[in-house]
C-alpha positions in Angstrom: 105.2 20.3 128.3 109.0 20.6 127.3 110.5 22.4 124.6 111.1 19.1 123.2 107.7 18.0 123.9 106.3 20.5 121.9 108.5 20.5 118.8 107.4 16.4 118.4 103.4 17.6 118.5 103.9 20.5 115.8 105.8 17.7 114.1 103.6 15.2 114.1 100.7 17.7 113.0 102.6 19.1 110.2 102.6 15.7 108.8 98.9 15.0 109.4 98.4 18.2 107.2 100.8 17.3 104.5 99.0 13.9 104.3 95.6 15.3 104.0 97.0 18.3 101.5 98.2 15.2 100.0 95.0 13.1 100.0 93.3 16.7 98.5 96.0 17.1 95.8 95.3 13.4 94.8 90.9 14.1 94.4 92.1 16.7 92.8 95.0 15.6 90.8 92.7 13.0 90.4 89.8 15.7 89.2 91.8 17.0 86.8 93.0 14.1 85.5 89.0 12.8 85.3 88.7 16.4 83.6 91.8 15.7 81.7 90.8 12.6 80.6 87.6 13.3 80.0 88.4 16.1 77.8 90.6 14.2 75.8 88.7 11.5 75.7 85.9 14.0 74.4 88.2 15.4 72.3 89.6 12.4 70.8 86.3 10.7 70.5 84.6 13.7 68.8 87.9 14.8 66.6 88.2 10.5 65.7 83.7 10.2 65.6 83.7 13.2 63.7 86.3 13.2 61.6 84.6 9.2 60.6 81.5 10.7 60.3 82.0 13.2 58.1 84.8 11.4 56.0 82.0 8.6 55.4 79.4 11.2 54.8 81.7 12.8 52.2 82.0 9.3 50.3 78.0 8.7 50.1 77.9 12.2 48.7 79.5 11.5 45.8 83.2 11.9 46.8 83.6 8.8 44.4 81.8 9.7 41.9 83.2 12.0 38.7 79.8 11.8 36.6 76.1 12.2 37.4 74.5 10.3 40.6 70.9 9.4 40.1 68.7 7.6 42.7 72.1 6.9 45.0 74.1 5.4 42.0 76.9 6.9 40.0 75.7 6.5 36.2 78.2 5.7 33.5 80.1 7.7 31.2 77.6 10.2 29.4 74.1 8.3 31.1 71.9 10.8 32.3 69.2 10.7 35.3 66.0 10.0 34.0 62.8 9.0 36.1 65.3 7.9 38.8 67.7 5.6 36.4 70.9 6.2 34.7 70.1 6.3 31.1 72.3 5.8 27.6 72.6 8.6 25.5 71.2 7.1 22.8 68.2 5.6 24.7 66.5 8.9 25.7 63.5 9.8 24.3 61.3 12.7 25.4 61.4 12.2 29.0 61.9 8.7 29.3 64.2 6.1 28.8 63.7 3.7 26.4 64.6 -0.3 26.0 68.1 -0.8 24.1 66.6 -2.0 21.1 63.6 0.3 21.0 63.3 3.2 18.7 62.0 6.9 19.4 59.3 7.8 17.1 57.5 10.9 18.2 59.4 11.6 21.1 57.8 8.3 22.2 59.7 4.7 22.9 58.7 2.5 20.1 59.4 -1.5 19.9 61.8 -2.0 16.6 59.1 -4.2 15.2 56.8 -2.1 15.2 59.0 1.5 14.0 57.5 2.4 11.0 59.2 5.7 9.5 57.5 8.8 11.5 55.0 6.1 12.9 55.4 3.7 15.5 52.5 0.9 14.7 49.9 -0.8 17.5 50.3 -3.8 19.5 50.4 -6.7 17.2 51.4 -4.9 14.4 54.3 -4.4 12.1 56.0 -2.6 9.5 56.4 -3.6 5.9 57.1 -2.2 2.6 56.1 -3.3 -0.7 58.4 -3.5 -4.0 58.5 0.7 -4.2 60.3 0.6 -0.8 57.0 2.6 1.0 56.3 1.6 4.2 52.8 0.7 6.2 51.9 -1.0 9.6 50.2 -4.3 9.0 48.7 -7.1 11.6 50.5 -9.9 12.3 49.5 -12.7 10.7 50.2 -17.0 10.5 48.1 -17.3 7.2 45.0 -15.1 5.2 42.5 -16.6 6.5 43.3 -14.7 9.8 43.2 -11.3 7.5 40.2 -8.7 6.8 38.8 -8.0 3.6 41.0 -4.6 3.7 43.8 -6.3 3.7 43.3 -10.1 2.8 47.0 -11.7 2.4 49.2 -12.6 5.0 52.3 -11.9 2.8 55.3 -13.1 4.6 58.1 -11.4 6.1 61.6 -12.3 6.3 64.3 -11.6 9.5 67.8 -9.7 8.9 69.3 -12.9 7.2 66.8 -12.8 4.1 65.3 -15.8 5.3 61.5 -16.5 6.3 60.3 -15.3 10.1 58.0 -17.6 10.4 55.1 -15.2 10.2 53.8 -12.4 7.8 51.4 -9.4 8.3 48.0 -8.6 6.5 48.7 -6.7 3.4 46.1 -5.8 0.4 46.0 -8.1 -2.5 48.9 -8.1 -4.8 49.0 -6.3 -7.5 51.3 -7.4 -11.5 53.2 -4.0 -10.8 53.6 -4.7 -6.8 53.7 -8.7 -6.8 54.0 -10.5 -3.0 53.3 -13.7 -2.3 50.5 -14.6 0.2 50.8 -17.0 3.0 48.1 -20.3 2.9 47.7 -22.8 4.7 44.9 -24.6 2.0 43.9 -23.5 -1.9 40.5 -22.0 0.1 42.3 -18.9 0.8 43.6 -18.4 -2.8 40.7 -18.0 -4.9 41.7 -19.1 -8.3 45.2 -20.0 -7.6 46.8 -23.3 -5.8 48.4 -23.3 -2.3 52.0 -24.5 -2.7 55.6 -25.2 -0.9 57.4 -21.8 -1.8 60.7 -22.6 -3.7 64.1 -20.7 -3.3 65.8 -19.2 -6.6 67.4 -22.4 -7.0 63.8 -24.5 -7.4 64.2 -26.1 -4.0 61.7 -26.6 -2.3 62.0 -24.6 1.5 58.3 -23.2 1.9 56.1 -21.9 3.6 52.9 -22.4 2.2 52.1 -19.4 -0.3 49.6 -19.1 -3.1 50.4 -19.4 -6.0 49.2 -19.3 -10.1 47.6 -22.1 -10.8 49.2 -23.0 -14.3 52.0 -25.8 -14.4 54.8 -23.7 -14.4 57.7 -24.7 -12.1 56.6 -25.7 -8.4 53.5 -23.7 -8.9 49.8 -24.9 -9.3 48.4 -28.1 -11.2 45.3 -28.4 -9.7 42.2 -29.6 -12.4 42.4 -32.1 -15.2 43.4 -30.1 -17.6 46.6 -28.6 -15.7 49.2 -30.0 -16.7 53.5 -29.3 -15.4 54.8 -27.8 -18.3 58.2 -27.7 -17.1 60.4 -30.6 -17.7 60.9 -33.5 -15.0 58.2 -31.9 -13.0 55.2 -34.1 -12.2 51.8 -33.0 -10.8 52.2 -33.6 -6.7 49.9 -34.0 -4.2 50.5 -32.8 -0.5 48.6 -34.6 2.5 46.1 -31.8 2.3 44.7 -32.0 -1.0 47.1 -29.1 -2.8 48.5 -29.9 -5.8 51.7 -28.4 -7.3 54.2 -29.3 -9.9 57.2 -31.0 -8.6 60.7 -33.1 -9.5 60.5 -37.2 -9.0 62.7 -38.5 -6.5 63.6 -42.1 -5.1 64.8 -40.6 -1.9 64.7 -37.7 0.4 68.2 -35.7 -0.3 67.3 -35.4 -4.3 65.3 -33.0 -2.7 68.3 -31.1 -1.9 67.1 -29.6 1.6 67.7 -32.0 4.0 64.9 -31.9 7.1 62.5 -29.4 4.9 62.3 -31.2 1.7 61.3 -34.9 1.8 60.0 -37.6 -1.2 56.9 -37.8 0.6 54.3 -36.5 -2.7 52.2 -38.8 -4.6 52.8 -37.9 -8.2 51.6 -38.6 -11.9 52.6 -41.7 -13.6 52.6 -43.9 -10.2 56.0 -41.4 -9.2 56.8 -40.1 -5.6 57.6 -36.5 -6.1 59.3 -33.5 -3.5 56.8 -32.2 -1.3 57.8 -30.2 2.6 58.2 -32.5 5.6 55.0 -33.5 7.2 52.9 -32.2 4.2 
């Protein structure tokens, strides 16, 4: 082989090497670049999926929250955690949390109806006071017939505006120095006195039903022959259940002067129609 010869062959082999040194360099470029990009990618994913992670874990921690958490949520203001629920201030009690409108009466949660002082009455009970301002618990009551012989009037009790609740509670008997009306639904409940449409201070008639002295004086009790309504313009009434009670002669429902309550329904003496309650 020539001189020449021989420098084309190393030639030619030289270049075969390069190209597989080449074709090495590239696996292994591309290796490292694999590596590369795996290690970024790793790195990036874990620095971005971890930095997510923990960022979000921060937040349900309470991150976002500058008072107390309880049960996952982030009370208000001055609430506490009690039992597992944010609670007002004002609405702890012992170790509960009571209703808004409750009361705490021996570290206990107590409904307001039924907060009586240091006492906080049973189920179907409520608290009342007589005319010294001392208060009791008494049963819930519609009229005194529903009462024991402990406590056998119903006297009525009134709501925040002054005016009748529609109910009263069972109460002992009034007394001259402690007087209370009694609720009534016929005279049977009221022994010697008259069941009658209770009057406001102005001698209208608004009810309920109460007992009431059976002696003709003003929009009480005329029940008997011999009772007669000593009060002038008054007339002995009678309701649609038998109760008699001295009332004013009307010719039409507002001389009444309580429109929807007060109607000129009442039979009275001297062939009159007198003010009687609605539907009575």
């Amino acid at each position: 082989m020539t001189k020449a010869a021989k420098c084309a062959a190393t030639l030619l082999a030289l270049a075969a090497c390069l190209a597989c040194g080449n074709s090495g360099g590239g696996n292994s470029s591309g290796g490292n670049g694999g590596s590369t990009s795996s290690a970024n990618g790793g790195n990036n994913g874990s620095g971005n999926g971890g930095g997510t992670t923990s960022g979000g874990n921060g937040g349900n921690s309470g991150g976002g929250c500058t008072t107390t958490v309880c049960s996952g949520a982030c009370c208000a203001s001055g609430d506490s955690c009690v039992g597992g629920t944010c609670c007002a201030a004002t609405q702890v009690c012992g170790g509960a949390c009571c209703a808004a409108a409750d009361s705490c009466v021996a570290n206990s949660c107590c409904p307001a109806a039924q907060a009586c002082g240091s006492t906080c009455c049973a189920s179907g009970a409520e608290c009342v006071h007589d005319a010294a301002g001392n208060q009791a618990c008494g049963v819930v009551c519609q009229t005194s017939s529903a009462c024991t012989s402990a406590t056998p009037c119903c006297t009525p009790v009134n709501n925040s505006s002054g005016t009748f609740s529609g109910q009263g509670v069972c109460a002992a008997n009034p007394t001259a120095a402690d007087p209370y009306a009694c609720l009534c639904t016929t005279s049977a409940e009221c022994g010697t006195n008259e069941c009658v449409p209770a009057p406001n201070s102005s001698g209208v008639l608004t009810g309920p039903y109460i007992c009431a002295p059976n002696n003709g004086g003003s929009n009480e009790g005329c029940a008997g022959a011999l009772t007669i309504c000593s009060v002038a313009n008054q007339y002995c009434s009678t309701d649609l259940g038998g109760d008699q009670f001295c009332s004013i002669a009307c010719t039409s429902d507002s001389l009444c002067g309580n429109t929807g309550v007060a109607c000129c329904n009442a039979p009275c003496t001297g062939g009159r129609t007198c003010c009687g309650l609605c539907g009575h």
